[in-house]
C-alpha positions, 0 to 999 in steps of 0.5 A, a space after each residue: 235191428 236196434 244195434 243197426 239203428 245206433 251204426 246208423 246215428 253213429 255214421 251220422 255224427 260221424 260224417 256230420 262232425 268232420 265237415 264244416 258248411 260254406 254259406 253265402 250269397 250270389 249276386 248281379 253287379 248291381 246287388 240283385 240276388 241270382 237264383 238257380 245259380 251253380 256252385 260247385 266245389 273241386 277237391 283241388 288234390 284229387 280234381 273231384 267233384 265234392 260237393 255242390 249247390 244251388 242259390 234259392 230265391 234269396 240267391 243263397 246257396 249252401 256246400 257242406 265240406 271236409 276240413 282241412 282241404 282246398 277247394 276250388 269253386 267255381 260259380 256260375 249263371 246263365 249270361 254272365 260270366 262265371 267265377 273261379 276262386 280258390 278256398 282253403 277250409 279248417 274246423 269252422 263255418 266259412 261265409 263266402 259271398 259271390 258277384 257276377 257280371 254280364 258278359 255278352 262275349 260269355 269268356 266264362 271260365 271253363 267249368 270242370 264238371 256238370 252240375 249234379 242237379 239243374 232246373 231249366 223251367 219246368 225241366 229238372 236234369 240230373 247228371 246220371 255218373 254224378 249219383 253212381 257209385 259202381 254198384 248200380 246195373 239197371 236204371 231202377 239203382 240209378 233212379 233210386 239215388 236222385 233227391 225228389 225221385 222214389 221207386 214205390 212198392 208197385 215199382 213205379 217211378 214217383 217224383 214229388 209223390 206223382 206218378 211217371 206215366 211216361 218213359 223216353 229214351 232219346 225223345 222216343 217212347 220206350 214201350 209205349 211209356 212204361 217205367 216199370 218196364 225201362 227201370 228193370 232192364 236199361 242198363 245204367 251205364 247207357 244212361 247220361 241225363 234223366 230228364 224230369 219233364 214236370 208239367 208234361 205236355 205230349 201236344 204243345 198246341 195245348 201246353 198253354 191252355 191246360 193245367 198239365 201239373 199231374 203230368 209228369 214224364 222222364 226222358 232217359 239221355 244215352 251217353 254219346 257212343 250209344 247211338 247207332 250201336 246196339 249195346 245192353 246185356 245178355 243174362 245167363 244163369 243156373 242153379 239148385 232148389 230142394 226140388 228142381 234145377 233152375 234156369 234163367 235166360 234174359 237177353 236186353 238188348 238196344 239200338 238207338 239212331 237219329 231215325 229208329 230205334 229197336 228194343 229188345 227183351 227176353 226172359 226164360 227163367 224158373 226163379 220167378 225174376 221178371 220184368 213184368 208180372 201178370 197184372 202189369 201186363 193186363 195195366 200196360 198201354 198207358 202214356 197220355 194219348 186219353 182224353 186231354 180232360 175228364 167229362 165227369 162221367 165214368 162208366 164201369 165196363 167190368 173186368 170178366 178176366 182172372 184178375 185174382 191170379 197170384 202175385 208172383 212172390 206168393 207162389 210156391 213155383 213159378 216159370 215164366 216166359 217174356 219176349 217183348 220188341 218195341 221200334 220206332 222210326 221217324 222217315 221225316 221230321 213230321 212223322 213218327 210211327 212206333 209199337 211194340 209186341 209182348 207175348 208173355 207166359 207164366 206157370 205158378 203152383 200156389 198153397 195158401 191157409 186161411 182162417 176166416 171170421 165173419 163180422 157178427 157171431 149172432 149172425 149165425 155164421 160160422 167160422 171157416 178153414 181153408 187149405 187151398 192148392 192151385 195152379 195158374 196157366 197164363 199167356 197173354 199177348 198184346 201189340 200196339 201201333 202208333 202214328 203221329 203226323 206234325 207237318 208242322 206246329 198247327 197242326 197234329 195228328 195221333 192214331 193208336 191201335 192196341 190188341 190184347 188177347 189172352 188164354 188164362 186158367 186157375 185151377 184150385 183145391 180147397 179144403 174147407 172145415 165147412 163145405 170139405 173138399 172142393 175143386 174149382 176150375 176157372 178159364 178165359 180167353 178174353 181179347 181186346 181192340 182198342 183204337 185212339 185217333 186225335 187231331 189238333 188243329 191251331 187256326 191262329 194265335 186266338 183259336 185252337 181246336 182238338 179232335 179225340 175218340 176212343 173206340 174199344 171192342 172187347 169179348 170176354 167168355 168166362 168158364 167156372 166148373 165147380 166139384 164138390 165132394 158129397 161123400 156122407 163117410 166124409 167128415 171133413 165138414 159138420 152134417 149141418 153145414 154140409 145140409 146148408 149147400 144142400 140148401 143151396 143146391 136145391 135153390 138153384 134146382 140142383 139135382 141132388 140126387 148124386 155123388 158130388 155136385 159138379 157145378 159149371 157156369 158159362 158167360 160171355 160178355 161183349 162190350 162196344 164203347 165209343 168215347 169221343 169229343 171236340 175241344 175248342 179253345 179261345 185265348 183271350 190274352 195271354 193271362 186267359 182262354 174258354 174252352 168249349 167241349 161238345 162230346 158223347 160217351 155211348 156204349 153197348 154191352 151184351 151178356 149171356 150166361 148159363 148155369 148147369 150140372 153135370 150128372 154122376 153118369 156124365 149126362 148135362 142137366 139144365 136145372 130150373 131154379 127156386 130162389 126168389 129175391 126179396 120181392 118174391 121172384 123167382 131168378 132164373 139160371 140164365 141171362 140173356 141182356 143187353 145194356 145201352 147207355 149214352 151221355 152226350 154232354 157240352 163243357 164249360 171252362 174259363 182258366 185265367 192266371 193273376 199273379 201267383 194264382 191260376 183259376 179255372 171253373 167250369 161246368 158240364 151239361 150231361 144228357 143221359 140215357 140208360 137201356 136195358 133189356 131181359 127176359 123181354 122187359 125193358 127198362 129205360 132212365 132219361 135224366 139230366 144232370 150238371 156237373 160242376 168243377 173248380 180247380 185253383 194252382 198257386 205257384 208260390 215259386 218255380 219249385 212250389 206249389 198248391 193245387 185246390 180241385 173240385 169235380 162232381 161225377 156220375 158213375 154207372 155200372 156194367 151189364 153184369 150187376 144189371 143182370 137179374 139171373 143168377 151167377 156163379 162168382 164161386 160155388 159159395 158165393 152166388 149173385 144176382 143183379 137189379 134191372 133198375 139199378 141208377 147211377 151214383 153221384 160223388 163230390 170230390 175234393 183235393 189238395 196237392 202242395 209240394 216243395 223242391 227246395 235244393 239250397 237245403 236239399 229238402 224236398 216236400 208234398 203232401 196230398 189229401 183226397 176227400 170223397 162222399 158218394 151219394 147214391 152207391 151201389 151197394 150189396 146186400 147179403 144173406 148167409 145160408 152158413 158159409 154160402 152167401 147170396 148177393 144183389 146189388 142196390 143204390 144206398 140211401 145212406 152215403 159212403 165217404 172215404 177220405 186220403 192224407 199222404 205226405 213226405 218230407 225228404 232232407 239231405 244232411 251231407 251224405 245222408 238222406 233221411 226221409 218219412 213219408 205218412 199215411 193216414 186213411 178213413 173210409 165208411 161203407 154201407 151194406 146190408 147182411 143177413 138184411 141187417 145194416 152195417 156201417 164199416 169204419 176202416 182208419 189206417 195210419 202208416 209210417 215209414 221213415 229211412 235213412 240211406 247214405 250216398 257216398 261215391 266211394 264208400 259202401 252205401 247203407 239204407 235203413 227203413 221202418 214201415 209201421 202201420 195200424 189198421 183199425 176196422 170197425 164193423 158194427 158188433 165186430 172190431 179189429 185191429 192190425 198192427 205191422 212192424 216191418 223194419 229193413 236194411 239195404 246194404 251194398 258195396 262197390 269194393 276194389 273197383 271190381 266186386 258188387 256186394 249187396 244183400 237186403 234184409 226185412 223182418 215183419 211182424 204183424 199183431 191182430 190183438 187176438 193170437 200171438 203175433 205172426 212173423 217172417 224174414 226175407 233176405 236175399 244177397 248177391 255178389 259179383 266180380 268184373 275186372 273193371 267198370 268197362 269189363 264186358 263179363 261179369 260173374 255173379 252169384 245171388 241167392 234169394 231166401 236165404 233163410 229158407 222161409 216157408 210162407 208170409 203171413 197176412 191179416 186184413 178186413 173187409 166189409 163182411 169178414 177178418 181174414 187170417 192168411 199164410 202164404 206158401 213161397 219158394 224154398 231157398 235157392 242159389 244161383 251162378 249167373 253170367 253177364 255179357 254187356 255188348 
């Protein structure tokens, strides 16, 4: 790694000492400084494009150039006539002024190429072909070159470090808006203009009378010959592994007119490469159409679904199935309907061993081993339709209807060096209805008025089936501990009397939440508006769960339990609650903008109403509460801001920590709720500033986050050995968490060199074996890069990610630290063979054992006669050094965990592409 980060300087000096750097100033007739003015410099021999500029604020701009070349620049500005003058470089700085005159006949000169970059207001355009080398495929390689823009590790689109929430193509959503899912299948030769649509807006009634900066949305322009053809590519591969024969089938295929469009994605494959994982399926539906402006009140409906499966790179073997369709179609200028169908399916076996170190020796908690062996079965579907209906600007009208349902099971097979041997078995088959209608509505120039509802059905049915092997000629596990969940067993009124103990557990969980407001804004001028908010939250949840035991001869038995709480009562196997809440609540907010600056305070007034009812109790909490807000943007510049919030806001948990019977989360960790359990009250603060300077090619944010919690609901836990018993409380002591992020980004000629910075605090309270902890968690990151961005040379990117993460437990510490350097690496040779490979080494150092180590290296090599060709060959091989596992460390609030991970073996693949 050390020699690649000399390569790396030395290509750095080299390429700095063989270019010298035009500077100067572009101005009107009268001496005014031009900014956002285009220069571009045309090698004069070769007719390319070799470098290009933007003027700043002072009408400056910058070219960095080879010496001993003549170059044409050509300069230009909207409304004035453009200028065209020949220059000849040689070993030293030029400085080169420019004056431009208006020109209402516009006889510019003809202007070769496009610019790379341009701003257009809120707008930032880039040229797609001024950025490619010949080695890019999907769009993802092409978002990856952009100045301002990053692919993070989850694979979402960043831009000045916001996420893109919403993705178009051609003016049209592109599966409902999802980036990660255009990134990893358009292809790059399809794509002309990315347009960068800072400030977004999806309704333009209310452009004007919100703050809309953490919107940012991308729409994707196809080159001409696009449309109304279908174009995209067809993937076919084989190839080998230790164990099994591999396959790997993808068609992408896309249809874009001036009326419709039809996008098709498909993927049969048992190499683990998909689109779209699990989670993301479980996350997908986003775009804006949520309420415009949060209320303050955030309620939890839980998730009773297998949110823990297994991250598709953690997995021993993997097969998956995709077929997704996305259309839209516009019968008239006002009317735009559009959805799309996914059904995916996934088959993973998973290994994974763990050491495990509870957070206090005096506690009495031992040390635990495990060997777990799993196998996860996943299908999921979902499908979503959508209207919009704009006779004209007035007046719009937006309707959604999102379905998703699921059948998911894990089954594991633990071996523990404390319980022994364990079998679980987890099933659900939740589904989901969720409906959104809005309306917009502009009465005049003075008067706006906006209908949104939300309206969601959910059903959640959980199963946990739990075999433990109750074998005295076992001795996998110490009498003692094995005596600890007989304990247990005998609390929950367990027979004991058998051979093993087969523990099950049923739950349903339904949920009915409607979320509703109207919005009225009055402008005052064109400085200022009022925006009045009357609205309501109301929710109803109901949850039944039962916990019983299959005996030796097959027989059901419904156990009586023993186990009291900390008041002396005993807690039933069953529950059977119905939660209600209702907030109805009316908002205030003045937003006026003086200079530079726009404020915008408010407040909300929350009516709220708590409900529930169990074991023919009932427990009711009315309260009022006012929420304040204040939020402060200052616009120092087109390209750089600051932005200052403040907000107060209540949340409220869900039915199933309200629930006071016990519930099965695994056979060693049983909970049970508080029936008066209150909400909890947070202050938050943030601070955004960023900075996209093209005259330097620099680009900068930063964001801090504070947050203090008041009234939290907290767990308080009791270990029996390994077997731990919750409940939930409302903290008396405040949480507080605290977030700094930043990255800087500057261009030298042909390199890039970036650092972004990460540094993390958060303090929890908890109560263990009825002792009070306070965990202090501090994580500092650091990850610099250096990438090269050359048009005909191969391309090189470096990055280090190093990371220390210190938990403070109370009698316990730790400390994590994490080297992980990475080299990038490919090549677009004799215009017809891709090259490319990517190599990571990770070591990770808990201060206790040796330090822990693995290597990932995949590469890839493909042939095809020409850029226009439509075959291609490729051959790509992942793991090529046959890795078994990764290692990682962690902590939380209770314990220090110690993983190895198993994956997949090295394997090899041919694979064939047909691009339509």
């Amino acid at each position: 790694m050390r020699n690649i980060v000399l390569l790396m300087l030395l290509l750095v000096t080299s390429v700095a000492s063989s270019q010298i750097t035009v500077r100067g100033v572009v101005k009107d007739s009268i001496g005014s400084p031009l900014e956002l003015a285009n220069i571009i410099a045309i090698n004069k021999e070769t007719q390319a494009m070799a470098s290009y500029a933007i003027s700043n604020d002072k009408g400056q701009y910058k070219l960095d150039l080879d010496k001993s070349k003549v170059y044409i620049l050509q300069v230009s500005y909207i409304g004035m006539k453009s200028v065209s003058e020949e220059l000849s470089t040689q070993e030293d700085d030029i400085s080169k002024d420019f004056t431009l005159q208006y020109d209402n006949a516009l006889d510019a000169v003809e202007l070769t190429y496009e610019m790379p970059v341009t701003i257009k207001g809120d707008t930032l355009v880039y040229n797609a072909d001024s950025f490619k080398d010949g080695s890019e495929r999907k769009l993802e390689d092409v978002l990856k070159k952009l100045p301002g823009v990053e692919i993070n590790d989850d694979g979402q689109i960043e831009v000045e470090g916001k996420v893109v929430n919403k993705l178009m193509v051609n003016g049209k959503d592109f599966f409902d808006g999802d980036s990660k899912l255009a990134t990893k299948n358009i292809p790059s030769n399809a794509v002309d203009k990315i347009q960068v649509l800072r400030n977004y807006s999806e309704v333009g009634q209310l452009s004007g009378v919100q703050n809309n900066q953490d919107n940012v949305a991308i729409n994707i322009k196809l080159k001409e010959g696009k449309e109304n053809f279908w174009f995209g590519d067809v993937t076919a591969g084989v190839g080998t592994s230790p164990d099994k024969e591999l396959y790997l089938v993808q068609p992408k295929l896309f249809y874009y007119s001036p009326k419709y469009s039809l996008n098709v994605i498909g993927d049969l494959n048992n190499i683990g490469e998909v689109a779209l994982t699990n989670r993301d399926i479980r996350n997908f539906g986003g775009g804006f159409r949520r309420p415009s402006q949060s209320s303050g009140t955030n309620i939890n409906l839980g998730d009773n679904g297998l949110g823990g499966l297994t991250n598709l790179g953690n997995a021993q073997d993997i097969e998956t199935k995709l077929a997704a369709g996305n259309f839209s179609y516009s019968p008239n200028k006002a009317l735009d309907l559009s959805g799309f169908l996914i059904y995916n399916s996934s088959r993973l076996r998973t290994r994974e061993e763990s050491f495990i170190r509870y957070i206090d020796p005096d506690l009495g908690i031992p040390n635990e081993e495990k060997v777990q062996t799993g196998r996860e079965a996943t299908n999921q579907g979902i499908a979503k339709l959508s209207a919009t209906y704009k006779p004209n600007f007035n007046n719009q009208l937006d309707y959604d209807l999102l379905g998703r349902i699921s059948n998911d099971s894990e089954r594991q097979s633990e071996v523990s060096s404390v319980v022994g041997n364990t079998n679980q078995l987890n099933e659900v088959t939740p589904f989901s209805i969720n409906q959104n209608l809005n309306y917009y509505y502009t009465l005049d120039e003075k008067n706006i008025f906006a209908l949104e509802a939300q309206h969601l059905i959910k059903d959640e049915d959980p199963f946990y089936n739990a075999l433990l092997v109750n074998d005295p000629t076992n001795n996998s596990a110490p009498q003692q501990d094995q005596d600890a969940f007989d304990n247990t067993a005998l609390a929950l009124g367990f027979d004991r009397d058998q051979f093993g103990y087969n523990l099950n557990q049923n739950r349903r969980i339904k949920s009915n939440q409607l979320d509703a407001k109207i919005d009225y804004y009055y402008i005052l001028n064109n400085k200022s508006n009022i925006n009045l908010t009357f609205g309501t939250i109301l929710s109803n949840q109901k949850f039944n769960s039962n916990i019983f035991q299959f005996l030796d001869n097959g027989s059901y038995f419904d156990p009586v339990a023993t186990l009291t709480d900390s008041d002396g009562n005993i807690l039933l196997n069953q529950n059977d609650t119905e939660y209600n809440f209702s907030d109805v609540y009316l908002g205030f907010r003045y937003r006026v903008k003086s200079g530079k600056f726009t404020i915008t305070p408010g407040f909300s007034l929350h009516a709220y109403g708590n409900r529930n009812i169990q074991y023919g109790e009932e427990y009711k909490d009315n309260f009022f509460r006012v929420l304040p807000e204040f939020e402060t943007l200052i616009q120092f510049k087109k390209s750089e801001s600051l932005t200052f919030r403040y907000n107060m806001s209540n949340s409220f948990t869900d039915v199933t920590s309200l629930a006071e019977g016990l519930v099965l989360n695994s056979f060693s960790n049983i909970s049970y709720g508080n029936q008066e359990l209150q909400n909890s009250l947070s202050h938050n603060l943030s601070l955004r500033y960023f900075s996209f300077n093209l005259f330097n090619y620099t680009n900068v944010f930063a964001i801090a986050n504070y947050s203090k919690n008041i009234d939290q609901i907290r767990s308080t836990t009791n270990f029996d050995n390994v077997i731990r018993t919750s409940s939930f409380f409302n903290s008396n002591f405040a949480d507080e968490s605290a977030t700094v992020f930043g990255r800087v980004e500057r261009t030298f000629k042909k390199i890039r060199a970036r650092l972004g910075v990460r540094f993390s605090y958060a303090k929890q309270n908890q109560f263990v074996q009825d002792i009070r902890t306070v965990n202090e968690n501090f994580t500092q990151s650091y990850t610099p890069e250096l990438r090269t961005n050359f048009r005909e040379a191969p391309n090189v990117r470096l990055r280090y990610a190093y990371s220390i993460t210190n938990n403070d437990q109370g009698a316990t510490s730790t400390r994590f630290v994490t080297n992980a350097p990475s080299v990038e690496f490919d090549a677009y040779l004799w215009k017809s063979v891709t090259f490319r490979t990517d190599f990571t080494y990770t070591n990770q150092d808990d201060g206790v054992r040796p330090s822990q180590s693995f290597q990932t290296w995949d590469a890839s090599l493909a042939y095809r006669k020409d850029k226009d060709a439509k075959w291609e060959y490729e051959v790509k091989a992942s793991n090529l050094l046959d890795i078994d596992s990764n290692v990682n460390n962690s902590a939380n609030n209770i314990s220090v965990f110690n993983s190895e991970t198993f994956i997949q073996p090295r394997f090899v693949t041919f694979r064939i592409i047909y691009t339509l």
